[in-house]
C-alpha positions as CSV (number, residue, x, y, z in Angstrom):
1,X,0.7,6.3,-19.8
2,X,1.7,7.7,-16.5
3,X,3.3,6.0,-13.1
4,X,3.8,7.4,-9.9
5,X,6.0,6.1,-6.9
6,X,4.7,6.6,-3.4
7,X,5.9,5.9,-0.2
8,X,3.3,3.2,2.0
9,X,4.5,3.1,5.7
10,X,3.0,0.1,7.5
11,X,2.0,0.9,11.0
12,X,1.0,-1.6,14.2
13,X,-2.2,0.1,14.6
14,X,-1.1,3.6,14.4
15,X,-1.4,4.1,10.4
16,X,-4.5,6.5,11.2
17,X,-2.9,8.3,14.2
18,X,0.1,8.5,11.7
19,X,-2.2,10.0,8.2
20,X,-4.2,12.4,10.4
21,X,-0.5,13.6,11.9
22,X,0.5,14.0,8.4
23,X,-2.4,15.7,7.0
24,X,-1.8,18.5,9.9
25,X,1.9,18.8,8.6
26,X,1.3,18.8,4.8
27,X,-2.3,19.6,4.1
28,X,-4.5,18.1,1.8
29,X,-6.9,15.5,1.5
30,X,-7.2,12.6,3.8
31,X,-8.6,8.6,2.6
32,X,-9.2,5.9,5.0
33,X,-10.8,3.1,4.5
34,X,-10.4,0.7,7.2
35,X,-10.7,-3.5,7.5
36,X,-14.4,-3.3,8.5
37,X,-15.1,-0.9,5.8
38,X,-13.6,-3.4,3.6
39,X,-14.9,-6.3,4.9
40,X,-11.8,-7.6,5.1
41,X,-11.5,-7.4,9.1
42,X,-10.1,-11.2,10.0
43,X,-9.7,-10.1,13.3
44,X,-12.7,-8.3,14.8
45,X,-10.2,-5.9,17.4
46,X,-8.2,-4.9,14.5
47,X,-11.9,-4.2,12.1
48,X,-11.5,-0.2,13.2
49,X,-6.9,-0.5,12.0
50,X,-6.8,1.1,8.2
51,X,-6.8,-1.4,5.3
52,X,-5.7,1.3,3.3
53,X,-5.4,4.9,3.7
54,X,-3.3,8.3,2.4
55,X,-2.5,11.8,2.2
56,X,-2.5,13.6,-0.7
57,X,-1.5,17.3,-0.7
58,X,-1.9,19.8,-3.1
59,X,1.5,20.7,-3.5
60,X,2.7,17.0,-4.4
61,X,2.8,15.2,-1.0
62,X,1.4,11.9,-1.2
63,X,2.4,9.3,1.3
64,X,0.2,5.8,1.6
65,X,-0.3,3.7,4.7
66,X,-2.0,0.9,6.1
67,X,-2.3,-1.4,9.6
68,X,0.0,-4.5,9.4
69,X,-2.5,-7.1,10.8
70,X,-1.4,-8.8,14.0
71,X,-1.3,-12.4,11.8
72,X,1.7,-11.0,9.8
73,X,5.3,-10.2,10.8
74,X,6.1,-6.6,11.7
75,X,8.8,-5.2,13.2
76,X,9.8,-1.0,12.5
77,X,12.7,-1.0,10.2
78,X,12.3,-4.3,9.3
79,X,9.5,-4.2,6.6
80,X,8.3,-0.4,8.0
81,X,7.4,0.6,4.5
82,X,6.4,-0.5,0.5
83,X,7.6,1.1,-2.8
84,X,3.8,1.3,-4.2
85,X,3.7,1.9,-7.9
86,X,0.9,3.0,-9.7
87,X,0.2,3.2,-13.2
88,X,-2.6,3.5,-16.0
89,X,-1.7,0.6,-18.4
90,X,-2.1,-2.7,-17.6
91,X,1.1,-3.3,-19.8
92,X,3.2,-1.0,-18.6
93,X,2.7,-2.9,-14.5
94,X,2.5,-5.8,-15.9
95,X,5.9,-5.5,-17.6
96,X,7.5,-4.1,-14.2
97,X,6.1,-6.9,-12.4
98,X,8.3,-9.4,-14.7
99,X,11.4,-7.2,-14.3
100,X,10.9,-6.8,-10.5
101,X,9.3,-10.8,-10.0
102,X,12.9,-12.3,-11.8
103,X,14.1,-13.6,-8.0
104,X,11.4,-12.0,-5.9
105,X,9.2,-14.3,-3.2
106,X,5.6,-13.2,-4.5
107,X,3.3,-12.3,-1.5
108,X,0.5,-11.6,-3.5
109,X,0.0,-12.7,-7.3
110,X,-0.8,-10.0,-9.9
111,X,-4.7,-9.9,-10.3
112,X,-7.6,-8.2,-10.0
113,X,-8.2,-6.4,-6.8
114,X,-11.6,-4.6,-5.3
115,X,-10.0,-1.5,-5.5
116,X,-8.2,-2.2,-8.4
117,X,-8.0,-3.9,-11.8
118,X,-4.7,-5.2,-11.5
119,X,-2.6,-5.5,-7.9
120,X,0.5,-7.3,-6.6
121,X,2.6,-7.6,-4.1
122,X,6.4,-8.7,-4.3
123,X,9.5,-9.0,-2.0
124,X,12.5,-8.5,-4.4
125,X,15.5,-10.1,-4.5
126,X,16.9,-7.5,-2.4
127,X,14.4,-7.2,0.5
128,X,12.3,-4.2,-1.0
129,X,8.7,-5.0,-0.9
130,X,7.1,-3.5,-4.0
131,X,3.2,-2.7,-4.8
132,X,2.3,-2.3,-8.3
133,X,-1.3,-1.8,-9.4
134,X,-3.5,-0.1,-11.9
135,X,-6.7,1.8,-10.7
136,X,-10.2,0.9,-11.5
């Protein structure tokens, strides 16, 4: 069993601007995978904004990051970032998921995911918005 953490920033259209910036500090690989690509693009002016993207560097820097659609809240500071925790047992998540859910408003329900086998999304009881899912 292994689980990383990883910083997601959430951008208002910027999250590519913002990966591409990063890859030129820290190196490494770049991922982006935008609405459209997703078919997930709700809003045909946001289809190009990233759905999902990172950084992953070979020395160890890995940051996540993704285009808040206009249809949900964002403000910077407010909700600028996720605690995204990854693992490769469905156990293990699932187990954090019932420690972290205990007083949490669920924003998405542990599940099955297209890019994943197992994905949630939770606001815990102290603001922190967690991500927890196990890879394909």
């Amino acid at each position: 069993m292994a689980v990383t953490t990883t910083t997601h920033l959430n951008f208002r259209g910027d999250a590519r601007a913002a990966l591409e910036f990063y890859q030129s500090v820290f190196g490494g690989e770049i991922a982006l995978v935008s609405y459209a690509d997703a078919h997930a693009a709700q809003d045909p002016a946001e289809a190009d904004q990233i759905m999902w993207g990172q950084v992953q560097g070979e020395a160890g820097f890995h940051v996540m990051a993704y285009d808040v659609p206009g249809r949900m809240p964002w403000e910077p500071g407010r909700n600028a970032f996720f605690v995204s925790v990854r693992g490769t047992s469905t156990e293990e998540i699932r187990g954090y998921w019932k420690g972290l859910s205990e007083g949490a408003t669920i924003v998405q329900d542990l599940g099955p995911a297209g890019w994943a086998s197992l994905y949630g999304m939770l606001t815990d009881r102290f603001g922190v918005v967690w991500v927890l899912d196990v890879l394909a």
